[in-house]
C-alpha positions in Angstrom: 43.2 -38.5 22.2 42.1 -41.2 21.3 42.9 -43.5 17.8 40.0 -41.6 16.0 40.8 -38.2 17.3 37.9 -38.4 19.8 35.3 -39.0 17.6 33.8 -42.2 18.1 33.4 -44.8 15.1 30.0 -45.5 15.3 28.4 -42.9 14.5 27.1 -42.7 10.5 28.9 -40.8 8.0 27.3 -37.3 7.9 25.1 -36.6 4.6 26.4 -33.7 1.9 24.8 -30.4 3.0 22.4 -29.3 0.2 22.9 -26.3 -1.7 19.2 -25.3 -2.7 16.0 -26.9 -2.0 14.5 -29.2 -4.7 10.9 -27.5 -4.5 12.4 -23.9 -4.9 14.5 -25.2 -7.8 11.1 -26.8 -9.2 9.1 -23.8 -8.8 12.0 -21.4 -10.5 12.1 -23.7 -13.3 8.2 -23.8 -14.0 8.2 -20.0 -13.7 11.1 -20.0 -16.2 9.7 -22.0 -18.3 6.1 -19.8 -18.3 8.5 -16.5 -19.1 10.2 -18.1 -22.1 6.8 -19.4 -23.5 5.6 -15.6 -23.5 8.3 -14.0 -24.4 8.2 -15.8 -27.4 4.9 -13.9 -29.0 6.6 -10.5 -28.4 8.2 -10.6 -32.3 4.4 -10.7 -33.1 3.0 -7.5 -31.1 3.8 -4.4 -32.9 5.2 -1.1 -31.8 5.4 0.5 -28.4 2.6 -2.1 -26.7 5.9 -5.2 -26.8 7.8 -2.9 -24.0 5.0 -2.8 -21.8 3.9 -6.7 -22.8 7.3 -7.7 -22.1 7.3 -5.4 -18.5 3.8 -6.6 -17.8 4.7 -10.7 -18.4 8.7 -9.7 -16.8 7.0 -8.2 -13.1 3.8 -10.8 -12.9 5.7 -13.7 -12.9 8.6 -12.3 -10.6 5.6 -11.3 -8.1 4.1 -14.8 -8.6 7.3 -16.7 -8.1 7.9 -14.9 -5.0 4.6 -15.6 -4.0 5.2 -19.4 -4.3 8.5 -19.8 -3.2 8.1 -17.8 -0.1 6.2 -21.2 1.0 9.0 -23.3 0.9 12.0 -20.9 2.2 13.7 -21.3 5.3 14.6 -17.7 6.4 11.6 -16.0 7.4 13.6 -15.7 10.9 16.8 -16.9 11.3 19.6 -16.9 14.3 22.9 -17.8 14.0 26.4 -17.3 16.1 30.2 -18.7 16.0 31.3 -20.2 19.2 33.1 -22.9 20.9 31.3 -26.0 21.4 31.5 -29.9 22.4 31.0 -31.5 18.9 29.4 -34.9 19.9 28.2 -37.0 23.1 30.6 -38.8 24.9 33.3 -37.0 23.2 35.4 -33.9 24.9 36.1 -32.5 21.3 35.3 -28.8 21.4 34.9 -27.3 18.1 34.9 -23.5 16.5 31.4 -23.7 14.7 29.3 -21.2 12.8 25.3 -22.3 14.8 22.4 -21.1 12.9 18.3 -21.6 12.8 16.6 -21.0 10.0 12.5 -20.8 10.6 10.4 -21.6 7.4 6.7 -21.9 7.4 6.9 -25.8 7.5 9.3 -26.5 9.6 13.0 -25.3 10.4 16.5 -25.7 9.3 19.4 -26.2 11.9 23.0 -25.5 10.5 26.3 -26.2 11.9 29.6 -25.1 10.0 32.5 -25.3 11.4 35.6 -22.7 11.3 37.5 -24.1 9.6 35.3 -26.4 8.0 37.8 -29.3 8.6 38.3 -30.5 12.6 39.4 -33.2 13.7 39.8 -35.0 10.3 36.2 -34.3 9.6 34.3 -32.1 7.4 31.9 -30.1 10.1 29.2 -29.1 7.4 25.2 -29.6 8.6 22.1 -28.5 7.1 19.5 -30.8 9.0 15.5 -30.3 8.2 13.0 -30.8 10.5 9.1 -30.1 9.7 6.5 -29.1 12.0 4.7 -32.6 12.1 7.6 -34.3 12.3 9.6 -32.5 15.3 7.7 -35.1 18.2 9.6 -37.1 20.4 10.7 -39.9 18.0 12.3 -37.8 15.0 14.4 -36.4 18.0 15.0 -40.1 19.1 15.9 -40.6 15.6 18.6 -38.0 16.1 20.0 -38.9 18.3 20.1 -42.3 17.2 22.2 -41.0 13.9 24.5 -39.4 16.3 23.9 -35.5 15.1 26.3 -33.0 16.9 25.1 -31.7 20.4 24.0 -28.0 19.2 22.2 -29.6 16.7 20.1 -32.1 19.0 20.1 -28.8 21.5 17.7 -26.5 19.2 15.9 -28.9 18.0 15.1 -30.4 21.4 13.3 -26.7 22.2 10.8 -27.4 19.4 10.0 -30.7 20.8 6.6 -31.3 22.5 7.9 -31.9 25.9 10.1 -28.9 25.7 9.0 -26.7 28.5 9.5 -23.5 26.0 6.3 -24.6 24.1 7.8 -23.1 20.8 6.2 -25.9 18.4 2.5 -25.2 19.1 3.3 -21.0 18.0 5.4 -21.8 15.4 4.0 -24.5 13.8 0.2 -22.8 13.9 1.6 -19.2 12.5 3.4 -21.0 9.9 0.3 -23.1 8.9 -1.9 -19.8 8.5 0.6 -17.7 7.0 0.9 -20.8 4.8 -2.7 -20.7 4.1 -3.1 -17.0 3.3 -0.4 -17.1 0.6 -1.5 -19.6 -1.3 -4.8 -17.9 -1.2 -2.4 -14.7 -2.3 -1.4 -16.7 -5.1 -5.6 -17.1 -6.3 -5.9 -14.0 -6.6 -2.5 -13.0 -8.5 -3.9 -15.5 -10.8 -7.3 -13.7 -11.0 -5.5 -10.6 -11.9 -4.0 -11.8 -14.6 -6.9 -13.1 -16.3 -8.6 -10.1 -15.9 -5.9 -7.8 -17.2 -6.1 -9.6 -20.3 -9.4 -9.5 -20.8 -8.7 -6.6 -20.1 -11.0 -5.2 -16.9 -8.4 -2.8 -15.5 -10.8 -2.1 -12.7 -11.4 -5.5 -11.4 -7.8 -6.1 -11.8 -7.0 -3.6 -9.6 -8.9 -4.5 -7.1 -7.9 -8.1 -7.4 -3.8 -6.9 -7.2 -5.2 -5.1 -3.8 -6.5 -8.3 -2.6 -3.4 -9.9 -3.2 -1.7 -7.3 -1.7 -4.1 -7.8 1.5 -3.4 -11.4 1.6 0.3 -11.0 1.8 0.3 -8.8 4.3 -2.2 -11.2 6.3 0.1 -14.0 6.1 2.8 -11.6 7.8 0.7 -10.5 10.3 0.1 -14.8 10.9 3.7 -15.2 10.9 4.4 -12.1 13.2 2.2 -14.0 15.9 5.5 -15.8 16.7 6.5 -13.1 18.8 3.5 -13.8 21.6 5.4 -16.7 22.5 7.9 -16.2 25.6 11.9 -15.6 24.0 13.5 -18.7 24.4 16.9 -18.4 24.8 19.4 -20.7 22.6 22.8 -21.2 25.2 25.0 -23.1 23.1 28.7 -22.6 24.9 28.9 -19.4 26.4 26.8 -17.1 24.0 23.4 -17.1 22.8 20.8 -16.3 20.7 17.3 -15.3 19.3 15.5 -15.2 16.5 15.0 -12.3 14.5 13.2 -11.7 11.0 14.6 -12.6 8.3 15.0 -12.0 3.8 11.9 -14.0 3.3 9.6 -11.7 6.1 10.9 -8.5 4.3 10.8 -9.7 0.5 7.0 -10.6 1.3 6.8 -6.8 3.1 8.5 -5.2 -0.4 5.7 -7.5 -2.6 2.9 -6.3 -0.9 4.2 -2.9 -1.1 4.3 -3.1 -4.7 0.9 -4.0 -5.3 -0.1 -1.1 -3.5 1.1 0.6 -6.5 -1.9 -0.3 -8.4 -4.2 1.6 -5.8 -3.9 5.2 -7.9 -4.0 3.1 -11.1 -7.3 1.9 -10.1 -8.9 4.8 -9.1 -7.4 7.2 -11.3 -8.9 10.4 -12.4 -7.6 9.5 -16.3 -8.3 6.6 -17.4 -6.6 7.0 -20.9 -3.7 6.9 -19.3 -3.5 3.4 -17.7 -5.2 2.4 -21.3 -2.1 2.8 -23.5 0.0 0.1 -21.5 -3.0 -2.5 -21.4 -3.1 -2.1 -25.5 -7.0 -1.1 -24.5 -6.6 2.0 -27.7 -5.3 0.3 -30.7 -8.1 -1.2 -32.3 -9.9 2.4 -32.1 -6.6 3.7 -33.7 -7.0 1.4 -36.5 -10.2 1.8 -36.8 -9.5 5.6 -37.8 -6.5 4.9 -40.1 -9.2 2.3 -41.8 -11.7 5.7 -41.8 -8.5 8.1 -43.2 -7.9 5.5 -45.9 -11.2 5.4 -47.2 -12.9 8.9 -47.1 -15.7 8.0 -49.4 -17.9 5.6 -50.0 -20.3 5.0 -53.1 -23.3 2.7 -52.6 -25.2 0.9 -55.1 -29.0 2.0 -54.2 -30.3 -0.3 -56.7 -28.1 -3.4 -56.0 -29.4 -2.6 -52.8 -33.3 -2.4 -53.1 -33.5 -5.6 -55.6 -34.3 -3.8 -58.5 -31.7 -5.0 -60.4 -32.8 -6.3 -63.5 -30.7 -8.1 -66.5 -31.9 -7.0 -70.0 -33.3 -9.9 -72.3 -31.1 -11.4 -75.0 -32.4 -12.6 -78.1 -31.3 -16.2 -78.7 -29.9 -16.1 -81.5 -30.1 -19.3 -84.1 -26.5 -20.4 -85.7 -26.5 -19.7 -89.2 -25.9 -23.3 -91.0 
């Protein structure tokens, strides 16, 4: 052992590993922030039609948050393991360390934890980000410049161009298209809002369908991942692959939602989806108006001009 425990001093200090990315919190807080604003009409919609105003507002922005944010996670396949591995180059320090890859649609996340958490007087605690156009030859130079730990610099080299696994040209191109087909996803979740208020149930419908469609088209990009050769991760004496992960099957369970709507839209009674879309009330009012006011008496010659105002003598003041 050396006077720093084997870790060399000239490597930088490690930076804090983050606890939730700064997009996802951005795009929670917007959505927030658009549930609060419409919430706050629901004291002025009477009866029954504030539950379903309040479900209907409640479920289309959790469907379009998901939507959103499953651009910017991190787990649509993950791997991880805990083994023994060499911490750092030029050091023989051999660590106990919780490894794990987490594949987004922009790029991917490499972790490193170790167990415990404190070796060799140093917190082991890594959550480096790499993004697809960034994962070339000099970002890994750049790692290995800042001195990251080896099973760190070892994925991330398999995502490299030069890497004889090829990995980056799948991964980055399903991501980009997947990428691509949520956001258009997202259009047409906003389409079918629009047209629910209107309302136009119908077109609605088949707008929630299209979303549907969209989502499941951006799976089907991502899926593509799996034409690529298995590269195997060695790090020590296990190993790993990537596997689907929360963000692959959250999308799955969204689009299987909006496949609800498809008996909505072609239902065989359409006065029952009508009632939840407040499409009835103004008809119902329009008979209490009808109940309160059985009769009517018109004024035939007010209304043929007839009318005529008798002549008044002017009469003279007496003096």
């Amino acid at each position: 052992m050396t006077f720093y425990d084997d870790i060399y001093p000239f490597y930088p200090l490690q930076r804090t590993a983050f606890i939730i990315s700064g997009r996802l919190l951005a795009i929670i807080l917007v959505f927030l922030m658009l549930a609060v604003g419409l919430l706050l009409i629901l004291p002025g919609i009477r009866g029954k039609t504030r539950v379903f105003w309040m479900l209907r507002i409640m479920i289309s922005l959790f469907i379009g948050v998901v939507i959103v944010a499953l651009n910017f996670t991190n787990s649509w396949a993950e791997a991880r393991m805990t083994t023994n591995v060499t911490y750092k180059s030029f050091s023989n320090a051999v660590i106990q360390a919780e490894v794990g890859l987490h594949v987004g649609l922009y790029g991917i996340n490499v972790t490193l934890r170790g167990n415990p958490i404190v070796q060799f007087n140093e917190t082991i605690n890594y959550n480096e980000m790499f993004s697809w156009h960034d994962i070339a030859e000099e970002e890994y130079e750049q790692a290995l410049i800042k001195g990251l730990p080896n099973p760190i610099l070892y994925i991330v080299e398999k995502f490299t161009l030069s890497s004889p696994c090829g990995m980056i040209f799948q991964y980055s191109y399903s991501g980009r298209f997947a990428s691509a087909t949520l956001w258009t996803a997202f259009c047409c979740w906003i389409l079918s809002n629009i047209l629910f208020f209107l309302p136009d149930i119908v077109y609605a419908g088949y707008m929630t369908m299209a979303t549907a469609a969209f989502i499941f088209f951006s799976m089907a990009s991502f899926s593509t991942i799996k034409n690529v050769p298995r590269c195997v991760f060695s790090i020590g004496e296990d190993s790993f692959v990537t596997e689907y992960s929360h963000s692959f099957w959250l999308a799955l369970a969204t689009g299987e939602h909006f496949l609800v709507d498809i008996p909505v839209t072609f239902t065989l009674q359409p006065e029952v989806t009508q009632f939840p879309f407040s499409l009835r009330f103004d008809s119902y009012e329009d008979e209490d108006e009808d109940k309160s006011c059985p009769e009517g008496y018109l004024n035939s010659v007010f209304l043929n001009g007839e009318m005529h105002l008798p002549l008044t003598p002017k009469v003279t003041p007496v003096s």
